[in-house]
C-alpha positions as CSV (number, residue, x, y, z in Angstrom):
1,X,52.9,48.3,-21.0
2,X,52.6,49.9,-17.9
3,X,53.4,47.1,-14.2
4,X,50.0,47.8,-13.5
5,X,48.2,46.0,-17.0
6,X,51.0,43.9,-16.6
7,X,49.8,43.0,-13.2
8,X,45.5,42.5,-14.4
9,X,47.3,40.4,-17.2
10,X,49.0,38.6,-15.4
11,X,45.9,37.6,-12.4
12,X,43.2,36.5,-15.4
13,X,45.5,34.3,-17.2
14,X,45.9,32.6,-13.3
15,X,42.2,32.8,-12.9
16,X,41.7,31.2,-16.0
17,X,44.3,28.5,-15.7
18,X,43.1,27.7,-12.2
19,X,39.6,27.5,-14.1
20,X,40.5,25.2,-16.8
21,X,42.1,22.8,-14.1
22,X,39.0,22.8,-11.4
23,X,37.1,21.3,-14.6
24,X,39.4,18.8,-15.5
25,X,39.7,17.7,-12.4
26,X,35.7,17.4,-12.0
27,X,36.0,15.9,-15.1
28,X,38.1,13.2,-14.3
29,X,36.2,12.4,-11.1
30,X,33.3,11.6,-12.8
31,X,35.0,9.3,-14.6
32,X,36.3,7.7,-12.3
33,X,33.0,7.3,-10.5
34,X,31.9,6.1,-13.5
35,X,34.3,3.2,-14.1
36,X,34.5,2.2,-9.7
37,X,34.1,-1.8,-10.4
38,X,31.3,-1.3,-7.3
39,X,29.5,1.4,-9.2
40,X,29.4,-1.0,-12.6
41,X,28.5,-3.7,-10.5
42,X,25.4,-2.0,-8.6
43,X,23.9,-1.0,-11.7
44,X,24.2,-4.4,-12.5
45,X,22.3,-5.7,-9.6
46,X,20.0,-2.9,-10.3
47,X,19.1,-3.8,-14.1
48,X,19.1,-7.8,-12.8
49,X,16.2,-6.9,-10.4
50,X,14.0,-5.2,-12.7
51,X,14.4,-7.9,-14.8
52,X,12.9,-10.3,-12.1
53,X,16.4,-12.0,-11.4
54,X,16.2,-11.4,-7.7
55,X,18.7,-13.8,-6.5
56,X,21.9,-13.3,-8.8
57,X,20.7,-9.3,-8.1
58,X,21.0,-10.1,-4.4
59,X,24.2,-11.3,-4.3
60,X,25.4,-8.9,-5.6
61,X,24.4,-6.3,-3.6
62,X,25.5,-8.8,-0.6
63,X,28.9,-9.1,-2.1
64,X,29.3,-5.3,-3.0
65,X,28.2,-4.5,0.8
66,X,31.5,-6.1,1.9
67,X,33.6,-2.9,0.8
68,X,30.9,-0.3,1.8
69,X,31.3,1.7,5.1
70,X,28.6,2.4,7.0
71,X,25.5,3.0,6.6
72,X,26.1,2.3,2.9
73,X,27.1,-1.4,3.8
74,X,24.0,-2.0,5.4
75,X,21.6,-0.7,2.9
76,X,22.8,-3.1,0.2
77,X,22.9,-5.6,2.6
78,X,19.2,-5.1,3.1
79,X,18.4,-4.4,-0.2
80,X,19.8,-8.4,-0.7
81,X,17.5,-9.5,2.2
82,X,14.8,-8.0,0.5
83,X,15.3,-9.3,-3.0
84,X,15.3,-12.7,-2.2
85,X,12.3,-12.6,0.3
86,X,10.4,-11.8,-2.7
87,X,12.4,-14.4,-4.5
88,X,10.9,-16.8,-1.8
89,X,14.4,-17.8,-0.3
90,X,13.3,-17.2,3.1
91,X,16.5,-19.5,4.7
92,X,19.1,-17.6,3.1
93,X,17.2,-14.2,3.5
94,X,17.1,-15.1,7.5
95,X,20.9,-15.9,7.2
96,X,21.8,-12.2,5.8
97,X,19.4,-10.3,8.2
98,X,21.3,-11.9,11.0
99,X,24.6,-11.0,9.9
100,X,23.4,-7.3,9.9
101,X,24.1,-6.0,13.4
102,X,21.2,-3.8,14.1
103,X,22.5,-1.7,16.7
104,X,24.9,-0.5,13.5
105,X,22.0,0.7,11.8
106,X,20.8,4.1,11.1
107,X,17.4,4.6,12.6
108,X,15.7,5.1,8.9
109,X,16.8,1.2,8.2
110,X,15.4,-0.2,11.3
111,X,12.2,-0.6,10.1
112,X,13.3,-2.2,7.1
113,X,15.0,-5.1,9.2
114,X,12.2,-5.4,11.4
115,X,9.8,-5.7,8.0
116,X,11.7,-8.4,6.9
117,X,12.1,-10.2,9.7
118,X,8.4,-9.9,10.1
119,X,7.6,-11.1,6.4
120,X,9.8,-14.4,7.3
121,X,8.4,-15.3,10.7
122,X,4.5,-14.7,9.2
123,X,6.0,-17.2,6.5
124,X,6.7,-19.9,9.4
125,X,3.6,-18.9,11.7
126,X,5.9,-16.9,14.2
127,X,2.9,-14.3,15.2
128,X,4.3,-13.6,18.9
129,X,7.9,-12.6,17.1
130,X,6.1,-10.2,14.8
131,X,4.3,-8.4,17.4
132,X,7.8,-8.1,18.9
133,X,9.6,-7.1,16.0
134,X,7.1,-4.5,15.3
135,X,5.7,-2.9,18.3
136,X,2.7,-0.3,17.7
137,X,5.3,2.5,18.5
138,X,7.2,1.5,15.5
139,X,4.2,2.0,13.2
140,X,4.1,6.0,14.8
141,X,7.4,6.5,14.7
142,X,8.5,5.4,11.1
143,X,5.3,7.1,8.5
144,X,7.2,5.9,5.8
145,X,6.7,2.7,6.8
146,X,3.4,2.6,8.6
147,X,1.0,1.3,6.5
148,X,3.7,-2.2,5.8
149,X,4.0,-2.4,9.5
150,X,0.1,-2.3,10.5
151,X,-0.5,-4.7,7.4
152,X,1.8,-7.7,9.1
153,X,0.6,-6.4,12.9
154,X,-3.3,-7.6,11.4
155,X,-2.0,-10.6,10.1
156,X,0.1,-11.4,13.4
157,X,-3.1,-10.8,15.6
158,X,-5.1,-12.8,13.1
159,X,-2.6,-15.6,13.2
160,X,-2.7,-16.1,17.2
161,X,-6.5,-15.8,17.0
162,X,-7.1,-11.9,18.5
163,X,-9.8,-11.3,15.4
164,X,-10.4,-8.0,17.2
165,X,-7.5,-6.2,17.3
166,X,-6.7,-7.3,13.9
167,X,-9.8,-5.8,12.9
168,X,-8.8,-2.6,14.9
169,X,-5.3,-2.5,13.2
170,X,-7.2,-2.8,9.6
171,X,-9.8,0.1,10.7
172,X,-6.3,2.7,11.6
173,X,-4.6,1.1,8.3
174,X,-7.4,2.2,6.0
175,X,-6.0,5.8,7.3
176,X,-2.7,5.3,5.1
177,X,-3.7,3.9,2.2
178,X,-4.8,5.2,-0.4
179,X,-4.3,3.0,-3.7
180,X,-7.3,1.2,-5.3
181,X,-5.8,-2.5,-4.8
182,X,-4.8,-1.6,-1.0
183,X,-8.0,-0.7,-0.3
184,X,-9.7,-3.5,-1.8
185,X,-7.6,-5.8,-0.3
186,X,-8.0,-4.7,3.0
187,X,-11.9,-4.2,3.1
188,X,-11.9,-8.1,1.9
189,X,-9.8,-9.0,4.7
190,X,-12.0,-6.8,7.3
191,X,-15.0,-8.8,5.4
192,X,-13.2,-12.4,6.0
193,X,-12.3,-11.4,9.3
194,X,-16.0,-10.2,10.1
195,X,-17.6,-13.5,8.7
196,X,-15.4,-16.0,11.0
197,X,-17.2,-14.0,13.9
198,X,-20.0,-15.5,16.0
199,X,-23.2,-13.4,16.6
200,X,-22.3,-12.5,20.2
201,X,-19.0,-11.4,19.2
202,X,-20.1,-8.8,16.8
203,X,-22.4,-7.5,19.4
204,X,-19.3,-7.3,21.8
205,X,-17.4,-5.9,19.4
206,X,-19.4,-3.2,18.7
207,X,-19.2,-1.9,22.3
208,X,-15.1,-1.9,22.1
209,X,-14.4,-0.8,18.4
210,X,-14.0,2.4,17.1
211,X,-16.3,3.9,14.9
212,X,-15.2,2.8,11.7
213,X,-15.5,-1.1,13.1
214,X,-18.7,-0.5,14.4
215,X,-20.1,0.6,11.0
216,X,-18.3,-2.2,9.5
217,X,-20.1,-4.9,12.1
218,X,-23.2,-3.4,11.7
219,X,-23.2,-4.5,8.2
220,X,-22.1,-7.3,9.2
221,X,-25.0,-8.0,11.3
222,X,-26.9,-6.8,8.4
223,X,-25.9,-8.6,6.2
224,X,-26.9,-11.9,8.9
225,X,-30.6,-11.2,9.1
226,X,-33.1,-13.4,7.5
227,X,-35.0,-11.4,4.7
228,X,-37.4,-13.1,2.6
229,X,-36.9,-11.0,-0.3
230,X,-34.1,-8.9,-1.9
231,X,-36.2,-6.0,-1.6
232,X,-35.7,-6.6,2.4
233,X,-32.3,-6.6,2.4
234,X,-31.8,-3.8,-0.4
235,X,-33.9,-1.7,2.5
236,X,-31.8,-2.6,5.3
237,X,-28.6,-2.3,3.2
238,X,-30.2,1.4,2.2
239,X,-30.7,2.4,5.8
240,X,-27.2,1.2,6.7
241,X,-26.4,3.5,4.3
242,X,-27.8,6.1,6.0
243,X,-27.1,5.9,9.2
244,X,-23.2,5.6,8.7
245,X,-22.8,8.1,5.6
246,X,-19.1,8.4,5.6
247,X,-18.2,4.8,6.1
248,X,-15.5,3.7,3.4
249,X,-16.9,0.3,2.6
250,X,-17.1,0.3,-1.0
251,X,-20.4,0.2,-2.8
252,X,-18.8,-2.8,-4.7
253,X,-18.9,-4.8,-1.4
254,X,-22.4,-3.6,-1.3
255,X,-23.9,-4.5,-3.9
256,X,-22.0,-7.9,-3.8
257,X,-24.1,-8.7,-1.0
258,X,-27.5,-8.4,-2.8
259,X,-25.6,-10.4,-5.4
260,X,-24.8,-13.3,-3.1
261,X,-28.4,-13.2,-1.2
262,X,-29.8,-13.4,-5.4
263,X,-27.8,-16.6,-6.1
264,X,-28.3,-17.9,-2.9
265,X,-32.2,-18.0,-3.6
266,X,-32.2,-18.1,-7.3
267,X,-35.2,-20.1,-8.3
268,X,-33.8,-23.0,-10.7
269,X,-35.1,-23.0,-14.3
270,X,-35.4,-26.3,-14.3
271,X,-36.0,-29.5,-12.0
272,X,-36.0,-33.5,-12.0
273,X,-38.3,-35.8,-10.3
274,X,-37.6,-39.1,-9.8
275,X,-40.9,-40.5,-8.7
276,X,-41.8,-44.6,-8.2
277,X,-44.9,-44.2,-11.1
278,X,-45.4,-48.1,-10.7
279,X,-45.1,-50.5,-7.6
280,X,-45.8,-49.7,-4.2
281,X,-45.1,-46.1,-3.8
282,X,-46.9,-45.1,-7.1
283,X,-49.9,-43.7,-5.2
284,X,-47.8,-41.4,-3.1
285,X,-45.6,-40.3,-6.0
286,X,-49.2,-39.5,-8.1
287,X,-49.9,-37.3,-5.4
288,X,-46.4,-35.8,-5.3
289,X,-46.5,-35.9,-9.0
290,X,-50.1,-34.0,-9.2
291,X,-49.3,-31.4,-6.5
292,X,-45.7,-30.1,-8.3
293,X,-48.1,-29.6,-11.5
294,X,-50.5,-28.0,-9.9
295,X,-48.1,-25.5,-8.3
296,X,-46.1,-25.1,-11.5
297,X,-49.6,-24.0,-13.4
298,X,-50.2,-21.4,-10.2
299,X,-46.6,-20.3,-10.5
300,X,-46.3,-16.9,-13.0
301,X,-43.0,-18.2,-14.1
302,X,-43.5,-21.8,-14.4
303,X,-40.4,-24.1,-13.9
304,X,-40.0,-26.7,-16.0
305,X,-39.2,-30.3,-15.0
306,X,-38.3,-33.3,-16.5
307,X,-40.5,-36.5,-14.5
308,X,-38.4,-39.6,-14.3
309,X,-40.3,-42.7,-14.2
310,X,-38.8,-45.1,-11.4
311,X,-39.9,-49.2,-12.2
């Protein structure tokens, strides 16, 4: 065997070696990582929160945060916040967020602070602090978290009594959104908002909105005008239609107004009278009495009554 076979020999069985130790090393890394008490102990929290156990799930993500660096630390120390706002313990949430020292935090958690913080103070009726927390910018700035962030701006402007510009904010939110119960929800809300407005209002309104809102307050206004019929207002609902083609009002909102003006006027199937036959009055309630009977045999669909003597 010549030094030069000797030599190829000699520089495989060194690749191979150094092979067969690169994967046991990898190996036993993974391993490790496996078995780190923090790793065990976030899936933990994990499975606990999926199982609806917010609180014992958000202290441990509190506790694990404590031997995190940066920003790892402060995402589970959010992530704890979080859990336990939707647990509904709003005093000890408010005590974790303010042990998180935001000027530590990377700018994709910001917004996640200034959510929850927002979510506590609508909780205690602190509108002002929302606006604050979440300035319009922030909304632009962070699309992940836009449509959350216009969704509490509405409710902070609805909450200090500026119906407008919470309408406004819930005309640019139904721009991102696009799930079925998002939607829903915040045509209702445009609706509620809409009906606590007075009749020169809308008309204001409509001058400032955008063109969404305007379509939305001239049904509105729509829906407002007397109609003796519900053929009436199935026309005027019809020529809304037409006039603002693209407007994403639902057709179930729609056609819940036609339902409302129906059982508003439904005509009863059945009526009491309680008339003084006898005494004093009985003249009067004979004529009462013979004018309902008349009308009721005029009538193509004849109510029925039940007549109550009075002695």
């Amino acid at each position: 065997m010549n030094n030069k076979t000797i030599h190829t020999l000699t520089h495989c069985l060194v690749t191979l070696l150094l092979s067969i130790s690169l994967i046991s090393c990898g190996t036993n890394l993974q391993t490790k990582s496996d078995s780190d008490p923090i790793s065990i102990e976030l899936k933990k929290a994990d499975r606990l929160a999926k199982q609806g156990q917010l609180q014992q799930a958000a202290e441990i993500y509190w506790q694990s945060a404590q031997s995190e660096a940066t920003p790892k630390k402060e995402q589970l120390q959010l992530r704890a916040a979080e859990l336990l706002i939707q647990a509904n313990e709003l005093s000890l949430a408010q005590q974790y967020l303010n042990l998180i020292n935001e000027q530590s935090l990377t700018f994709e958690l910001i917004p996640r602070k200034r959510i929850a913080q927002s979510k506590i103070a609508i909780h205690n009726e602190q509108f002002n602090d929302v606006l604050t927390f979440l300035p319009e910018s922030l909304a632009t700035r962070a699309p992940e978290y836009t449509a959350e962030i216009l969704e509490l701006r509405s409710q902070a402007f609805s909450g200090t009594g500026d119906v407008l510009s919470s309408l406004l904010t819930r005309t640019r939110l139904s721009r991102h959104i696009n799930e079925h119960i998002q939607i829903t929800h915040n045509q209702n809300e445009i609706w509620r908002l809409l009906a606590l407005a007075r009749d020169e209002e809308l008309s204001t309104w409509a001058e400032q909105g955008n063109a969404e809102l305007q379509g939305w307050i001239s049904l509105a206004q729509t829906k407002r005008a007397p109609y003796s019929n519900i053929d009436q207002l199935n026309f005027a609902l019809n020529t809304w239609r037409d006039r603002h083609p693209n407007h994403p009002a639902s057709e179930h909102l729609l056609i819940s107004i036609l339902e409302g003006f129906e059982n508003y006027f439904a005509i009863p199937e059945s009526i009491a009278l309680l008339l003084p036959m006898t005494g004093r009055y009985a003249q009067i309630a004979e004529v009462i009495h013979a004018g309902i009977q008349s009308a009721r045999e005029l009538h193509t669909n004849p109510v029925s009554y039940t007549h109550l003597r009075a002695h």
